[in-house]
BADRENPA-832457 format. One record per residue (C-alpha): residue number from 1; residue in one letter; y, z, x. Coordinates in steps of 0.5 Angstrom, whole numbers, plus 2048, in hexadecimal, padded with zeros to 3 digits. Example, Ala and Ser with C-alpha at 12.3 -4.5 7.8 and 13.67 -1.06 7.14 Angstrom:
BADRENPA-832457
1  A  7F7  810  819 $
2  S  7FE  80E  81B $
end
This chain:
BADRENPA-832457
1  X  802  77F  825 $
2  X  800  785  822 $
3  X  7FB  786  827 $
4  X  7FF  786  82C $
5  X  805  78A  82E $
6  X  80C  788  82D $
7  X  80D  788  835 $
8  X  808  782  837 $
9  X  80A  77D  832 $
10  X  80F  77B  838 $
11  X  80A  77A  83D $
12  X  806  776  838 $
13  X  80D  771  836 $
14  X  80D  771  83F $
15  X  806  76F  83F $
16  X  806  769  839 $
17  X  80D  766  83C $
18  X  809  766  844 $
19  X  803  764  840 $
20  X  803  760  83A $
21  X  7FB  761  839 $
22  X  7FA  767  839 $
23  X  7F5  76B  835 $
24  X  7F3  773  833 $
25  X  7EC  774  834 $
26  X  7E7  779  835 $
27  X  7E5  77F  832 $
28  X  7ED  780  82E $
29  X  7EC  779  82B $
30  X  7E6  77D  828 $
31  X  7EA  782  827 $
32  X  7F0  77F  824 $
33  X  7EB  77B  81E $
34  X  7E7  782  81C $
35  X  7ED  787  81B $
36  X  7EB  78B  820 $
37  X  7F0  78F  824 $
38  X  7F5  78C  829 $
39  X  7F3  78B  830 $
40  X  7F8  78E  837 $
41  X  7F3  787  83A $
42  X  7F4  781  839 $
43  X  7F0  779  83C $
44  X  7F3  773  83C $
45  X  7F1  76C  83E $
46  X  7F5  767  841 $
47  X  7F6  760  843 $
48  X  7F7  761  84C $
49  X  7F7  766  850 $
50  X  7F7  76D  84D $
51  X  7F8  772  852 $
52  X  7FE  76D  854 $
53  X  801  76E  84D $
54  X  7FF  776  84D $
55  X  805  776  853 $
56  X  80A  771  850 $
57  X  809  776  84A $
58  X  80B  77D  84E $
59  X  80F  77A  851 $
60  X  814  776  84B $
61  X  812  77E  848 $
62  X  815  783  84C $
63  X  814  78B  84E $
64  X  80F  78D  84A $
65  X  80A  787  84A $
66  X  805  787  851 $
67  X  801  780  853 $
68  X  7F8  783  855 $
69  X  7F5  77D  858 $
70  X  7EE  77E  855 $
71  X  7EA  778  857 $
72  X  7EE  772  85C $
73  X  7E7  76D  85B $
74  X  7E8  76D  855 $
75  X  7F0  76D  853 $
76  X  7F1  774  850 $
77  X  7F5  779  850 $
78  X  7F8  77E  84C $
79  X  7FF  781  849 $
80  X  7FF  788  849 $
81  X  804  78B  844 $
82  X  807  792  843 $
83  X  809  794  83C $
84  X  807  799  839 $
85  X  800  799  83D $
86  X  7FD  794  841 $
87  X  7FD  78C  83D $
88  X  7F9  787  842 $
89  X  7F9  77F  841 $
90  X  7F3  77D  844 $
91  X  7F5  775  847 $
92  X  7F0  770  848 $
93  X  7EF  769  849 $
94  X  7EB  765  843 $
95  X  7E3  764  846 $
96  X  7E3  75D  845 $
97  X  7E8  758  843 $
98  X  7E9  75B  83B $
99  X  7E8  760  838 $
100  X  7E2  75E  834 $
101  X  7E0  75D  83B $
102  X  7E1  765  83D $
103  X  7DF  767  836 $
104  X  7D9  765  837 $
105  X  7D7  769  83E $
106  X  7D9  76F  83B $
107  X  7D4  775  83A $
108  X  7D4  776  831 $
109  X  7D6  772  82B $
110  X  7DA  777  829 $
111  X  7DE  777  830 $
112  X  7DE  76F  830 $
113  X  7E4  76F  82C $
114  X  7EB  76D  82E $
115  X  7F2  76D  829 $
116  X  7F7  768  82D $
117  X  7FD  76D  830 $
118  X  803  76A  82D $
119  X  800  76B  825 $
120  X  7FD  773  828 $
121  X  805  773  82A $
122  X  807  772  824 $
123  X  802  776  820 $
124  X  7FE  770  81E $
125  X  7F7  76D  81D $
126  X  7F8  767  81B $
127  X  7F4  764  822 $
128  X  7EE  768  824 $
129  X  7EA  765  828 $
130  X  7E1  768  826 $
131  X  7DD  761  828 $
132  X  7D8  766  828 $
133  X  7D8  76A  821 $
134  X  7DB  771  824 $
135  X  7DF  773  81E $
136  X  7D9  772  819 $
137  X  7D4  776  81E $
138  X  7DB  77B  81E $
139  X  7D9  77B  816 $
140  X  7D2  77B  816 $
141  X  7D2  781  81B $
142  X  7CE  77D  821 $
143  X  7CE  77D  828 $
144  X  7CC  776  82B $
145  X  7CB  772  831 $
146  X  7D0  76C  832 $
147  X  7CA  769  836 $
148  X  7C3  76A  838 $
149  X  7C7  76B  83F $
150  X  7CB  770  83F $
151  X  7C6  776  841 $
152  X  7C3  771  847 $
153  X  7CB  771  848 $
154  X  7CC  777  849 $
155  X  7C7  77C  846 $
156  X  7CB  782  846 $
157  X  7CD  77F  83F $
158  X  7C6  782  83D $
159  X  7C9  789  83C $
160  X  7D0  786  83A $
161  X  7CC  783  834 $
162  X  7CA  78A  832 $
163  X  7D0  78D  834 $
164  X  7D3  789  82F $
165  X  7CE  78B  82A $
166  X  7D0  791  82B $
167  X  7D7  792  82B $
168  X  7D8  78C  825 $
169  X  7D2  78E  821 $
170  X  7CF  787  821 $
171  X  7C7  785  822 $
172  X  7C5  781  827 $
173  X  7C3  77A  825 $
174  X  7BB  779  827 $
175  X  7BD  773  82A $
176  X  7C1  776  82F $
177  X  7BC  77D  830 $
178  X  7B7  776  832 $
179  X  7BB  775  837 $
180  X  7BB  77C  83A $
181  X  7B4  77C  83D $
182  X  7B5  775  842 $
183  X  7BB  77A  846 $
184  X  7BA  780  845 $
185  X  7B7  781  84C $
186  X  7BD  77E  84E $
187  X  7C1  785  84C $
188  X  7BF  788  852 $
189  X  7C3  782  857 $
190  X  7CA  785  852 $
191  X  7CE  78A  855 $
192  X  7CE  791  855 $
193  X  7D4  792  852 $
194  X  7D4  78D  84E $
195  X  7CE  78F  84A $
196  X  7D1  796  84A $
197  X  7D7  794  846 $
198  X  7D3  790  841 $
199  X  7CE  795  840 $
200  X  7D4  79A  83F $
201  X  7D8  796  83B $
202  X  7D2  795  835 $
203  X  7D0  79E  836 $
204  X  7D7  79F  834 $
205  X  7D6  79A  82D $
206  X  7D6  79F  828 $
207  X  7D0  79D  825 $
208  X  7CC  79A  82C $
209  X  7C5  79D  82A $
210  X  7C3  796  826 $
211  X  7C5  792  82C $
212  X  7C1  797  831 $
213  X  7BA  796  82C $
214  X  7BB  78E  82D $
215  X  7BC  78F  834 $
216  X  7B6  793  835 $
217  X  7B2  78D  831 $
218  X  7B5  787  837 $
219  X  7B3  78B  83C $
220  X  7BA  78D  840 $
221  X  7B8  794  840 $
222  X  7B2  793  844 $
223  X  7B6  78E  849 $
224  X  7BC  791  849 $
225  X  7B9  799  84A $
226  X  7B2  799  84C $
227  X  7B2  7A0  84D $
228  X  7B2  7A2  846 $
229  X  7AB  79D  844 $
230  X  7A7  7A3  845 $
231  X  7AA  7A6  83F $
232  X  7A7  7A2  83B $
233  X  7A0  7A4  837 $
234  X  7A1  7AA  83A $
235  X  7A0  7B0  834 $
236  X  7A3  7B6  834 $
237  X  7A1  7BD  831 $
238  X  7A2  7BF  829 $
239  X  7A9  7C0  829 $
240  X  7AA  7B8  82B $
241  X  7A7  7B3  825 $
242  X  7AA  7AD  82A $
243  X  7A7  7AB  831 $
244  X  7AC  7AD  837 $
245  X  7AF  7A6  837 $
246  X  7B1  7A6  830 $
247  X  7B3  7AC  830 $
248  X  7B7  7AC  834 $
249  X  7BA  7A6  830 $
250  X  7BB  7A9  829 $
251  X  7BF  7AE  82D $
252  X  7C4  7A9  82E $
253  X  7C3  7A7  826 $
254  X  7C4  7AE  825 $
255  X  7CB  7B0  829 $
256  X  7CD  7A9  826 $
257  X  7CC  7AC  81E $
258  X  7CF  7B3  821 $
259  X  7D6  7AF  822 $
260  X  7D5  7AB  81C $
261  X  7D4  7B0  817 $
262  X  7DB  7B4  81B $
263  X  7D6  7B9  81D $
264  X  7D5  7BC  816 $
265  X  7D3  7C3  819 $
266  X  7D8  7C4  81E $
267  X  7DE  7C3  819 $
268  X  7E5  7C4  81B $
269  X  7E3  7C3  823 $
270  X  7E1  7BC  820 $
271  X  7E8  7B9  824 $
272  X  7E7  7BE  82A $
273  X  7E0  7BB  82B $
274  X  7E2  7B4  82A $
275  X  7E8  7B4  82E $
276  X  7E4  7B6  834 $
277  X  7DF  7B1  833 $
278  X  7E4  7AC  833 $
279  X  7E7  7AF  83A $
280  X  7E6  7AA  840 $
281  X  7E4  7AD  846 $
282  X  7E5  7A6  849 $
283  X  7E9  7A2  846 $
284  X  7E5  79E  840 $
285  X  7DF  7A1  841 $
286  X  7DF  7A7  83C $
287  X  7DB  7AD  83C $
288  X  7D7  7AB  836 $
289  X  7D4  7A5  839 $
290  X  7D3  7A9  83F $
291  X  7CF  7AF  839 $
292  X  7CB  7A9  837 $
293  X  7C9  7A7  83F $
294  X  7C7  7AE  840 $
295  X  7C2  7AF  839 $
296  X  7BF  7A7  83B $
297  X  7BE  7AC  842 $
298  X  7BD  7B3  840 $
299  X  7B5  7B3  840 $
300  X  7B4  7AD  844 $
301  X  7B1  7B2  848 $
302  X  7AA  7B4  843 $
303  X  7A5  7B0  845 $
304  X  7A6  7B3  84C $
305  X  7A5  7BA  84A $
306  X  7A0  7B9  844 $
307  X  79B  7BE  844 $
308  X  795  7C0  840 $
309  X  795  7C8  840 $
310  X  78F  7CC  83F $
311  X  791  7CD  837 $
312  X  791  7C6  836 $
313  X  798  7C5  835 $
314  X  79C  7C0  839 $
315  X  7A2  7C2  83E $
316  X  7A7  7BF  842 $
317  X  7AA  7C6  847 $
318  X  7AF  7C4  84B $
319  X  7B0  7BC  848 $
320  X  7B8  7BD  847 $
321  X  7B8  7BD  84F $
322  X  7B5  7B6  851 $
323  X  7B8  7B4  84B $
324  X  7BF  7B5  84E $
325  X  7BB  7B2  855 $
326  X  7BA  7AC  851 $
327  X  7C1  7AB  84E $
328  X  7C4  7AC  855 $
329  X  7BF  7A7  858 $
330  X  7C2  7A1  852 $
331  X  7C9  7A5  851 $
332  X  7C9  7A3  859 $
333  X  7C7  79C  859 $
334  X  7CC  79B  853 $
335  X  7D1  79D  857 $
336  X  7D5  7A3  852 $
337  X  7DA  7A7  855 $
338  X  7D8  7AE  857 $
339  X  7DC  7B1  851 $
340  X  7D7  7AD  84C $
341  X  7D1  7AF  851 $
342  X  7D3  7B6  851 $
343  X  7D4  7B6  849 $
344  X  7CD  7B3  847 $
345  X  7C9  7B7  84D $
346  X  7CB  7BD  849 $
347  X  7CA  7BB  843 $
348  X  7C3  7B9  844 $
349  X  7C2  7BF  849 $
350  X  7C5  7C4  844 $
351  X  7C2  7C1  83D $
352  X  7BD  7C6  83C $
353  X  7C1  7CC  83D $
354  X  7C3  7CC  836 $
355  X  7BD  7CC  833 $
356  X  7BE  7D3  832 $
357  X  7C3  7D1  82D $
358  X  7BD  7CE  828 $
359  X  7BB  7D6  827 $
360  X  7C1  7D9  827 $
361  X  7C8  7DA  826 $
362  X  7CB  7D9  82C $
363  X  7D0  7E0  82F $
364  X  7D7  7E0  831 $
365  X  7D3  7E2  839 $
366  X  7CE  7DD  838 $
367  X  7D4  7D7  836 $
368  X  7D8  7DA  83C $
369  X  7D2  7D9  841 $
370  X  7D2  7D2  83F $
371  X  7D8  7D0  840 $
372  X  7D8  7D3  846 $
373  X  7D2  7CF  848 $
374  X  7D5  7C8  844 $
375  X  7DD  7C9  844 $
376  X  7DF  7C3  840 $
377  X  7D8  7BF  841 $
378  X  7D5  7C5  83D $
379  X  7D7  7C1  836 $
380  X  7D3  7BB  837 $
381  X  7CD  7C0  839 $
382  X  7CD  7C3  833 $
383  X  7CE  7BC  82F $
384  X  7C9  7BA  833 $
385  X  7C4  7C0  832 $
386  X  7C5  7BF  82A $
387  X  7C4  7B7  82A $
388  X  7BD  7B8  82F $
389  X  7BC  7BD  829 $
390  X  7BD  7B9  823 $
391  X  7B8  7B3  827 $
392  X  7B2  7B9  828 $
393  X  7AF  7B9  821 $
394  X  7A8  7BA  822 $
395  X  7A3  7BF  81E $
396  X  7A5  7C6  821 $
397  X  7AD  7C4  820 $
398  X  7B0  7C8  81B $
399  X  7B6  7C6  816 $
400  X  7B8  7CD  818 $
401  X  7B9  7CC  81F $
402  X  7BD  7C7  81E $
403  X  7C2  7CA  819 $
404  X  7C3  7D1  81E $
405  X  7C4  7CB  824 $
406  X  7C9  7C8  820 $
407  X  7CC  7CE  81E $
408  X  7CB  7D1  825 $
409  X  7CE  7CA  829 $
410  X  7D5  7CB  825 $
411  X  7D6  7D1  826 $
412  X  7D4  7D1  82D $
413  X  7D9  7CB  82D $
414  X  7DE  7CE  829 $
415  X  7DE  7D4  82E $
416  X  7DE  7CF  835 $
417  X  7E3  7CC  832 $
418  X  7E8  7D2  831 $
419  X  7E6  7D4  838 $
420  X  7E9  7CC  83B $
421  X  7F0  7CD  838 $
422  X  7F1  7D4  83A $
423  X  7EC  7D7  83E $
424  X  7EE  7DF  83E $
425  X  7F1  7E3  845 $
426  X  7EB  7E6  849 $
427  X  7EC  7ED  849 $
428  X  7EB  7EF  850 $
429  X  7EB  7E9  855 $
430  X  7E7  7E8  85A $
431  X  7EC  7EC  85F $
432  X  7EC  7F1  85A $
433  X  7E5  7F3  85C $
434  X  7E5  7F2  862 $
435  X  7EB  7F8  863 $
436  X  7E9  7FD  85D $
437  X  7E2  7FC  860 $
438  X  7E2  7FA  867 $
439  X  7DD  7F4  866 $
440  X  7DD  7EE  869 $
441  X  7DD  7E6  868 $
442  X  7D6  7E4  867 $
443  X  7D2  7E3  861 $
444  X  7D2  7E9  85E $
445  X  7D9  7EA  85D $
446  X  7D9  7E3  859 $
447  X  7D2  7E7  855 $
448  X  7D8  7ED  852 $
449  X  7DD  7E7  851 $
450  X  7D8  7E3  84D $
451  X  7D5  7EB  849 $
452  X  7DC  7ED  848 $
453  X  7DF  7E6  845 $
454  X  7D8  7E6  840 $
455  X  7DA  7EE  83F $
456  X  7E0  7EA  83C $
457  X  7DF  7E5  838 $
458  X  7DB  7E9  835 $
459  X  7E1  7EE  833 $
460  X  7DD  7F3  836 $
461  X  7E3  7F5  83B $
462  X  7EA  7F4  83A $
463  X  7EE  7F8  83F $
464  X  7EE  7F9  847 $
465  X  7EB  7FF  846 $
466  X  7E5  7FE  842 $
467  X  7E4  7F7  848 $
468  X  7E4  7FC  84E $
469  X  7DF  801  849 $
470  X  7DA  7FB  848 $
471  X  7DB  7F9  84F $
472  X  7D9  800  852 $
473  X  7D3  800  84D $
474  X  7D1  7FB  84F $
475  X  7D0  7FC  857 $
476  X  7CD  803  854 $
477  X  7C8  7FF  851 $
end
């Protein structure tokens, strides 16, 4: 029972004595045999009417315990628990007489495996039920097919088998990718919402880029998101060694192996930036998933604005902002919330705003300007910049302008981040110009407030004084 908390062993006694045959199922059993963390979620499969017991649960539970009916056709029903966070224990009926029958109509080997719930009460596993092999797929690291249904059944099981991929590290059986082509179509029926939480859920993985390469090669991408296909076979100039699609590719790899090697160059601000990568802007659905969308995206806008000029070098002026027409026509058929759009749209709009950065260390004026422009989202911008930089190496790249990128990127971090916990006092407000200089609303007076705030961070006024100096010399100007 260590992978549950003290608190449900209770209501896991309630449902055995209501339901003698009862099984813990699903992704905790996996979970439970490979050692790995526990879960707040829990499935059960039980003999009879699950939502049924779902309510005889909450009610023999008392306050603290809520009944969510999830599905009246098919007799499930969740118990929602409060201690310490959120514990659900989802209650559905077995699909079939026994539990081979339901075993054998779920999506993975790996997810086909039950433990007989008094034995999991009692910290047991002498009654595990795997007719299908899941737990020597668990040690042979493999995502399997439970039947050559199981995508014609429900063919959003295609991107939880790279989901899974991802986020267990296992390869995908060939068997089960053979499969792949007879339903792929299909995935354009599934809804919306459902292929956003997938697709999410695999980006959020630490190391997805694997999954995202064989997904590519099954072809989900081109049904999924049809707008990024011209990206393919599309050459870039000589800073690029990759085509767009590829590129755009190894910029996720890139972000990955920054998290993975702790941010070797950032050094102390490794915690900071990791922390923000992990915050939700909606709940589970965290930023680095959603950086990760937004370099998939960030030059799916090239092939339109590819251009030949007259020197014979490749260009693409103004790609950023079809790109972020793209990523809102896809964002918005997936349903993100406006938070997500927002944060991604300006990703992918902003990303070529520090490429300043790959020739220069970045100034106190410089770094204020962007996190003026950015705010919080200004850390997943330079993160992005530094991984689109790290997947550009073609012949006119040079090592150097990586290193000064690197370098510049921290500091400019180091900075934005001081600038996030404790923003200086503005020396003169906007009401203050108005009265000392007789100015109006309007978009000058939100100019000064911008000059005197970079004059500031610059260290090079300290005092009221030297501000109203500064703002007299720049009307004289």
């Amino acid at each position: 029972m260590e992978m549950i908390p003290d608190s449900t062993k209770e209501i896991l006694r309630i449902i055995k004595e209501l339901a003698p045959e009862s099984y813990l199922v699903g992704g905790a059993v996996r979970d439970y045999l490979m050692g790995r963390p526990r879960r707040a979620d829990l499935d059960l499969a039980v003999k009879g009417n699950g939502l049924e017991l779902a309510r005889k649960v909450v009610d023999r539970t008392g306050p603290g315990a809520t009944l969510i009916p999830l599905d009246s056709k098919r007799f499930t029903g969740r118990v929602a628990l409060r201690s310490n966070g959120i514990i659900t224990i989802d209650i559905s009926a077995l699909k079939g007489e026994t539990i081979y029958d339901d075993l054998g109509k779920r999506d993975f080997t790996i997810n086909s495996v039950a433990i007989v719930l008094d034995d999991f009460v009692h910290s047991g596993l002498k009654r595990v039920v795997d007719p299908l092999g899941g737990q020597a797929d668990m040690q042979n690291r493999i995502v399997k097919a439970s039947s050559p249904d199981v995508f014609q059944d429900d063919p959003l099981r295609i991107l939880r088998a790279f989901r899974f991929s991802a986020a267990l590290d296992f390869r995908i059986s060939p068997d089960t990718l053979d499969l792949i082509p007879a339903s792929l179509a299909s995935l354009q029926d599934v809804s919306s919402e459902r292929v956003r939480d997938e697709l999410i859920g695999l980006l959020a993985a630490d190391k997805c880029f694997p999954a995202l390469r064989s997904m590519d090669a099954a072809g989900v991408f081109e049904v999924l998101f049809p707008e990024l296909a011209p990206m393919k076979g599309c050459a870039q100039n000589e800073y690029h060694h990759l085509d767009v699609w590829d590129h755009s590719l190894e910029t996720v790899r890139c972000l990955e192996a920054q998290v993975a090697l702790r941010f070797p160059c950032f050094d102390s601000l490794t915690p900071f930036i990791e922390q923000y990568l992990g915050e939700q802007p909606v709940t589970g659905r965290p930023r680095s998933a959603l950086l990760k969308l937004a370099a998939i995206f960030h030059d799916a806008g090239k092939p339109e604005t590819r251009f030949v000029d007259a020197g014979g070098r490749v260009r693409f002026f103004g790609h950023e902002k079809v790109s972020e027409n793209i990523f809102s026509q896809v964002g918005g058929r997936l349903k993100l919330a406006t938070r997500e759009m927002t944060i991604i749209k300006e990703w992918i709009l902003g990303h070529m705003r520090p490429m300043v950065l790959k020739e220069q260390l970045i100034s106190k004026r410089a770094a204020h300007r962007l996190y003026r422009k950015f705010r919080t989202d200004i850390f997943g911008l330079l993160l992005l910049h530094l991984a689109d930089l790290a997947a550009s190496r073609g012949p006119a790249r040079t090592p150097e302008a990586e290193a000064i990128a690197c370098n510049s990127v921290s500091r400019a971090i180091e900075m934005c981040s001081e600038l996030e916990k404790s923003p200086p006092t503005p020396l003169l407000r906007g009401r203050d110009l108005m009265s000392f200089f007789g100015l109006g609303s309007g978009p000058q007076l939100g100019r000064i407030l911008n000059h005197l705030a970079e004059l500031q961070a610059e260290g090079e006024i300290t005092s009221t004084e030297e501000a109203i100096a500064a703002v007299r010399k720049y009307l004289d100007a």
